[in-house]
C-alpha positions as CSV (number, residue, x, y, z in Angstrom):
1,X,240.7,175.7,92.3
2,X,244.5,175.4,91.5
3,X,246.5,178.1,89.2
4,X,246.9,175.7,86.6
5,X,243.2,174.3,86.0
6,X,241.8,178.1,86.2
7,X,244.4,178.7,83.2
8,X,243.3,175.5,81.4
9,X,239.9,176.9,81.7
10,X,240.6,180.0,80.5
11,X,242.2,178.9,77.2
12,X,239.3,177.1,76.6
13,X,237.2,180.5,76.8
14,X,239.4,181.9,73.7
15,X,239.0,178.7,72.0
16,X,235.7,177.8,71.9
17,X,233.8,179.5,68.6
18,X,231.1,182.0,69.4
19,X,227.8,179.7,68.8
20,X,224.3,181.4,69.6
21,X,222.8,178.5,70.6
22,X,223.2,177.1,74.1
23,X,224.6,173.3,74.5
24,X,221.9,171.2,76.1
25,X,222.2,168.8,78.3
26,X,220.0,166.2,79.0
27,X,219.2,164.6,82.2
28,X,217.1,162.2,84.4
29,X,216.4,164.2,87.4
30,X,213.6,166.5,87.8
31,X,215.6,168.4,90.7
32,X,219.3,168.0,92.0
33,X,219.2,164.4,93.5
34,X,220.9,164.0,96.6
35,X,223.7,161.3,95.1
36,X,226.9,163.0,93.6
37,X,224.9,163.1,89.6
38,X,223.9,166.7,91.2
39,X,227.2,167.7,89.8
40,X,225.8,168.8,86.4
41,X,223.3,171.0,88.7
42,X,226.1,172.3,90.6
43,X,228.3,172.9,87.7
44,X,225.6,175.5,86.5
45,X,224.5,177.2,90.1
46,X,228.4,177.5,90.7
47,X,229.4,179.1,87.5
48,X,231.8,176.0,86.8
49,X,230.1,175.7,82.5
50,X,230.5,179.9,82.4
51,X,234.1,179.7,83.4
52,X,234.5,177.0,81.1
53,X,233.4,179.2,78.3
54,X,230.1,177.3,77.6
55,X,226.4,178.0,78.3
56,X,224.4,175.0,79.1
57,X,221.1,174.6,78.7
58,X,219.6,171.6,81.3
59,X,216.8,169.0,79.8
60,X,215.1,167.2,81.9
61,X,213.5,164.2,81.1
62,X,212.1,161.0,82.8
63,X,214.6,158.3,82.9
64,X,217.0,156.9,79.8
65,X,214.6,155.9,77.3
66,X,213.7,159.4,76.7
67,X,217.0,160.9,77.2
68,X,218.6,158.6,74.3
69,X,215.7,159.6,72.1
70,X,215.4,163.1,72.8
71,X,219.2,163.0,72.7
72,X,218.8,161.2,68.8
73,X,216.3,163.3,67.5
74,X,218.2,166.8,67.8
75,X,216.8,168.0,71.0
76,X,220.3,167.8,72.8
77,X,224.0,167.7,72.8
78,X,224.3,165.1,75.3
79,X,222.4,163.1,77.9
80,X,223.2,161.5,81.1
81,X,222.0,157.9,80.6
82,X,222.3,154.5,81.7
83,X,224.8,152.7,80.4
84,X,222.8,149.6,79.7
85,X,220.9,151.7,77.2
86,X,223.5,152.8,75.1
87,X,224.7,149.1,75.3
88,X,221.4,148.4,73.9
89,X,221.4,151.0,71.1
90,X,224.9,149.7,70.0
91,X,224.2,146.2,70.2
92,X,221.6,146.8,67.4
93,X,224.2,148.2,65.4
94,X,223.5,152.0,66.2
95,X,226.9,153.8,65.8
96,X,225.9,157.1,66.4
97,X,226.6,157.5,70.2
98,X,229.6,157.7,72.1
99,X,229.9,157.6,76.1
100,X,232.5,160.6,76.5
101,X,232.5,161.1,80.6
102,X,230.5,159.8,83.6
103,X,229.9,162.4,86.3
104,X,228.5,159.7,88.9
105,X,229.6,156.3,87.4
106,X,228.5,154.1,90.6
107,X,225.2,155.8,91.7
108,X,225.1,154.8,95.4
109,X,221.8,152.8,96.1
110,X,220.5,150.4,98.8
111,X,217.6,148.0,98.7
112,X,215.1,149.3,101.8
113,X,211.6,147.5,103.1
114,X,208.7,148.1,105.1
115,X,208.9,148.2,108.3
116,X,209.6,144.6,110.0
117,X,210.7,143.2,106.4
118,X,213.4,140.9,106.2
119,X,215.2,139.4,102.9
120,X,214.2,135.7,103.8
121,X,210.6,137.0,104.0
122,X,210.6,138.8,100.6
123,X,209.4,136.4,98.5
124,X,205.5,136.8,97.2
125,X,206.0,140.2,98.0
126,X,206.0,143.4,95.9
127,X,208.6,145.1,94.9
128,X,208.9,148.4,93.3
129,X,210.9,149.3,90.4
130,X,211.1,152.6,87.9
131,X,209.7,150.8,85.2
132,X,210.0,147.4,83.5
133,X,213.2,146.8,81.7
134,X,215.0,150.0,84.0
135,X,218.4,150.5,85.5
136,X,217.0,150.1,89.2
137,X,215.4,147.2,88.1
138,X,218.0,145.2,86.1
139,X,220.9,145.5,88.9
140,X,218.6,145.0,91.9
141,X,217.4,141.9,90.6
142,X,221.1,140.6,89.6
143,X,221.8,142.0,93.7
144,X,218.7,139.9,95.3
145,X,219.8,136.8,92.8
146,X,222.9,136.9,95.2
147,X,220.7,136.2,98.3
148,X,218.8,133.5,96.9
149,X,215.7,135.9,96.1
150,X,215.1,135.5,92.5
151,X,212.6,137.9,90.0
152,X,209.7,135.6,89.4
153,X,209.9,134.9,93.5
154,X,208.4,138.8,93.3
155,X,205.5,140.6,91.8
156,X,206.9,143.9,90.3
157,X,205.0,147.5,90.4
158,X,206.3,150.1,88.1
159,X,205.9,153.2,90.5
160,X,208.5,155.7,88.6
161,X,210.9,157.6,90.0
162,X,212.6,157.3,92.8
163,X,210.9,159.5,95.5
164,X,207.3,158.1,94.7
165,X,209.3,154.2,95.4
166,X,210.0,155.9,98.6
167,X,206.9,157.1,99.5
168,X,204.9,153.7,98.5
169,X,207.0,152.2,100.6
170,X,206.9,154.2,103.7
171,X,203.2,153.9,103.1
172,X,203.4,150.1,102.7
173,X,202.1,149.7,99.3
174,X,204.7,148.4,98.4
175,X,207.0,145.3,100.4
176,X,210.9,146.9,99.2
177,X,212.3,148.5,96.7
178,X,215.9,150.0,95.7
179,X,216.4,153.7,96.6
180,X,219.8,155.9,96.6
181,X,221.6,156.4,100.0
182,X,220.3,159.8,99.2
183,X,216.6,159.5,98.4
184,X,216.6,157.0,101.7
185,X,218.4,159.2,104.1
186,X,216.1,162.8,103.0
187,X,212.8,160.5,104.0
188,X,210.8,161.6,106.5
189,X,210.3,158.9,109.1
190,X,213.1,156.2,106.7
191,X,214.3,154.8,110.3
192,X,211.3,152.6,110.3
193,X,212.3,151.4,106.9
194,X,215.1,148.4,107.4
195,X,218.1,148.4,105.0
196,X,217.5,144.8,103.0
197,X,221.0,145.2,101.4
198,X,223.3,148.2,102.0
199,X,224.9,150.4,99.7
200,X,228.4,148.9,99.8
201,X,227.0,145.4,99.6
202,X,224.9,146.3,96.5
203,X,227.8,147.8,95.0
204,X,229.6,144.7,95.7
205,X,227.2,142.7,93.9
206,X,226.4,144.7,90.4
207,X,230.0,146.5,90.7
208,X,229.3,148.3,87.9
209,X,229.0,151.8,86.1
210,X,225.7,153.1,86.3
211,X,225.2,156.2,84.3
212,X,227.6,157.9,81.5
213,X,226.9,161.1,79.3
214,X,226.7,160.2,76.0
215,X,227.2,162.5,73.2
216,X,226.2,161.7,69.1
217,X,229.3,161.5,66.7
218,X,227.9,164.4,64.6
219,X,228.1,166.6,68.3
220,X,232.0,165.4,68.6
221,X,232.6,166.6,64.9
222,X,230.4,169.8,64.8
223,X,230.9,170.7,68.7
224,X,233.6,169.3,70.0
225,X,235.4,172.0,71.9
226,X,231.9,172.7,73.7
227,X,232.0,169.3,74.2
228,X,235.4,169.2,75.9
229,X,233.9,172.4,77.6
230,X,231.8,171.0,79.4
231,X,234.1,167.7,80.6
232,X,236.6,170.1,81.9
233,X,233.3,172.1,84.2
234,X,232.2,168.5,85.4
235,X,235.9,167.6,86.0
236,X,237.2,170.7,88.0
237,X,233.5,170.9,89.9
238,X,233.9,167.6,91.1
239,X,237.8,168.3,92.2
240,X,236.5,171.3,93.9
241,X,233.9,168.8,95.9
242,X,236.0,166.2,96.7
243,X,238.6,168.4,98.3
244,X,236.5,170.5,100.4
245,X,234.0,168.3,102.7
246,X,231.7,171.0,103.1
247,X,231.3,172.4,99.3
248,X,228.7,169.9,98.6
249,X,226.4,170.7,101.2
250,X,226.7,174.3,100.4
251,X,226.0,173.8,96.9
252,X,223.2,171.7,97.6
253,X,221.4,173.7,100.6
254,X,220.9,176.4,97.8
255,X,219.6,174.2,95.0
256,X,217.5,172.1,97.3
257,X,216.6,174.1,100.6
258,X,213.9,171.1,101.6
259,X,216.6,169.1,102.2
260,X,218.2,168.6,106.2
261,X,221.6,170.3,106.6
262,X,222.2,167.2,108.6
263,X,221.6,165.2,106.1
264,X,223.3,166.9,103.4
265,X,226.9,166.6,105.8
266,X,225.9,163.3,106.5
267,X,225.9,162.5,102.3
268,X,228.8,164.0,101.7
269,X,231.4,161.7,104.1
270,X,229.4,159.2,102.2
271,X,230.1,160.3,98.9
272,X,233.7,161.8,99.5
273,X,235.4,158.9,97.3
274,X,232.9,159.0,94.8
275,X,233.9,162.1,93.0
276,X,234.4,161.6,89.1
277,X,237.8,163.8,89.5
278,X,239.5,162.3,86.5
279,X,236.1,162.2,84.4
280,X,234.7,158.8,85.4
281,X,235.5,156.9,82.5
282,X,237.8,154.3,82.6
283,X,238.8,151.1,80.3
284,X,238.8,148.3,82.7
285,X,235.7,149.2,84.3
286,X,233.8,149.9,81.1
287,X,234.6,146.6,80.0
288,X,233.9,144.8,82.9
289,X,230.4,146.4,83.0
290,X,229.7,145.2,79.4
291,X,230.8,141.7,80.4
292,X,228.6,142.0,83.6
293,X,225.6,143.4,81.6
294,X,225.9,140.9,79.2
295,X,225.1,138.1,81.9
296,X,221.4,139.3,82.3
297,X,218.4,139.5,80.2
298,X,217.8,141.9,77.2
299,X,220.6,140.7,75.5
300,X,219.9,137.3,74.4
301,X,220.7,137.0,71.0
302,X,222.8,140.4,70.7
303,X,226.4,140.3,70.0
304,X,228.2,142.0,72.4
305,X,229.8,145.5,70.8
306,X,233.3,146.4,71.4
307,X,234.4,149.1,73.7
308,X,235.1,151.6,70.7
309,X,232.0,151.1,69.5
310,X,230.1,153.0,72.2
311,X,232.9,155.3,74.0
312,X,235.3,157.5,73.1
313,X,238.2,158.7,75.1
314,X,239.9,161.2,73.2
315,X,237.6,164.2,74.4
316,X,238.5,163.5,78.1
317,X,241.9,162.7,77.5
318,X,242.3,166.1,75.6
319,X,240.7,167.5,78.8
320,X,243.3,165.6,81.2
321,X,246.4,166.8,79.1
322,X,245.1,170.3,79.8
323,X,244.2,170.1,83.5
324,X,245.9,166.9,84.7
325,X,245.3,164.0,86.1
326,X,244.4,163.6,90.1
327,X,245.6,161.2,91.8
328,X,243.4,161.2,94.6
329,X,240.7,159.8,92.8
330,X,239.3,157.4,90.1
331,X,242.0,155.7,88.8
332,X,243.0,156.9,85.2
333,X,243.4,153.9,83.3
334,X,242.6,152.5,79.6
């Protein structure tokens, strides 16, 4: 870690208020996924939230809906949530949450089959999805729509989270169904599973941002150097793996030893431009998500919420001023 971050980070120690109570921190994964959102598992392992002079307290809950309401009703600080969600919320005119960072903004999935499954030969057949109305399912049906596959040319199954997709489909319950590079690769036995639509072409066609931590205004006012705390740990951790190939696999052999080492080094050449090094949250590409989102179902009749009305900058760009901007990765822009 460079001179100058560790003495960011060390101010921030001194200035953060003694506060019994640990900051929690909700998120969507029952373990460390294998996708670069296992930064906010590596950031406690490594020690990067204790050297940032905060103790974090992990929440983990299945999928967004229960993040954004656990994160409403008190029982967090912040949550790692879909942005389509907190689009919802504040197109209904909630005000209270405000996207501050995104630690994996462009979550890295694919669209695998059964074995001998083709796209032409998709339609009639099922495909699985997290639940109805979910992330996984709103973006791979705006990515099929591209190849002429449409959603009432399939017959959903709500099958939950990602690994129990995976495991229908190996087991051909299930005809396709859109995984992470990482859930796909850690299968056992995946090579008989044909890639429908890669990663880079999915990407292509929802190029949007995924996931963001949200944080409620009350937290900003009554927290907010905890808040900026944590930032600057998600920050610097993700610095520290996009700068050294192999500190990703290391960090995740220890926090998920059922995973291949092979498969692990394989991930992170994947992944090595994916690193939220300046925060993840950037104008342009916020906006053009809204715009994109906009275009698909759920929001009929909604009007669609300016920027400010869901995210707020200033906490990262406090957090930039003090450790500076890298210009290897995401470009800063607003």
């Amino acid at each position: 870690m460079k001179l100058k971050a560790l003495m960011m980070v060390a101010v921030s120690v001194f200035a953060l208020p003694a506060l019994a109570e640990p900051f929690r921190l909700i998120i969507t994964d029952m373990e460390a996924p294998l996708v670069p959102n296992s930064i906010v598992d590596i950031a406690l392992s490594e020690g990067y939230f204790a050297r940032a002079g905060v103790e974090v307290e992990l929440i983990r809950v299945q999928q967004t809906p229960m993040a954004l309401a656990a994160l409403q009703s008190g029982q967090g600080e912040m949550a790692n949530v879909a942005t389509e969600g907190l689009l919802q919320l504040a197109a209904r005119g909630n005000d209270r949450l405000r996207a501050v960072m995104s630690p994996d903004k462009a979550l890295p999935y694919l669209i695998a089959g059964k074995p001998d499954m083709t796209l032409a030969a998709l339609k009639g057949e099922a495909f699985g999805i997290g639940r109805v109305g979910s992330l996984d399912q709103m973006l791979s049906m705006k990515v099929l729509g591209r190849y002429s596959v449409a959603q009432e040319d399939l017959q959903l199954v709500a099958l939950g989270q990602p690994d129990i997709r995976a495991r229908a489909l190996l087991a051909g319950r299930i005809a396709a169904t859109t995984l992470s590079v990482g859930t796909y690769l850690a299968l056992p036995g995946h090579e008989a599973l044909p890639v429908l639509v890669s990663a880079e072409d999915y990407h292509a066609a929802a190029p949007v941002v995924s996931k963001v931590n949200a944080v409620t205004r009350e937290t900003l006012d009554a927290r907010g150097p905890e808040v900026e705390a944590v930032i600057t740990a998600l920050t610097l951790a993700a610095r520290d793996m996009s700068a050294d190939p192999g500190a990703w696999p290391r960090a995740m052999a220890k926090l998920r030893p059922d995973a291949d080492p092979g498969v692990l080094k394989e991930l992170s050449l994947v992944y090595r431009t994916s690193w939220a090094v300046n925060g993840g949250l950037q104008g342009p590409e916020l906006r053009q998500t809204s715009d994109w989102l906009w275009e698909g179902e759920g929001f009929e009749g909604l009007t669609q919420p300016s920027l400010e009305a869901w995210a707020d900058f200033a906490p990262l760009d406090r957090v930039l001023e003090r450790i500076g901007i890298d210009e290897t990765g995401d470009r800063h822009a607003r």
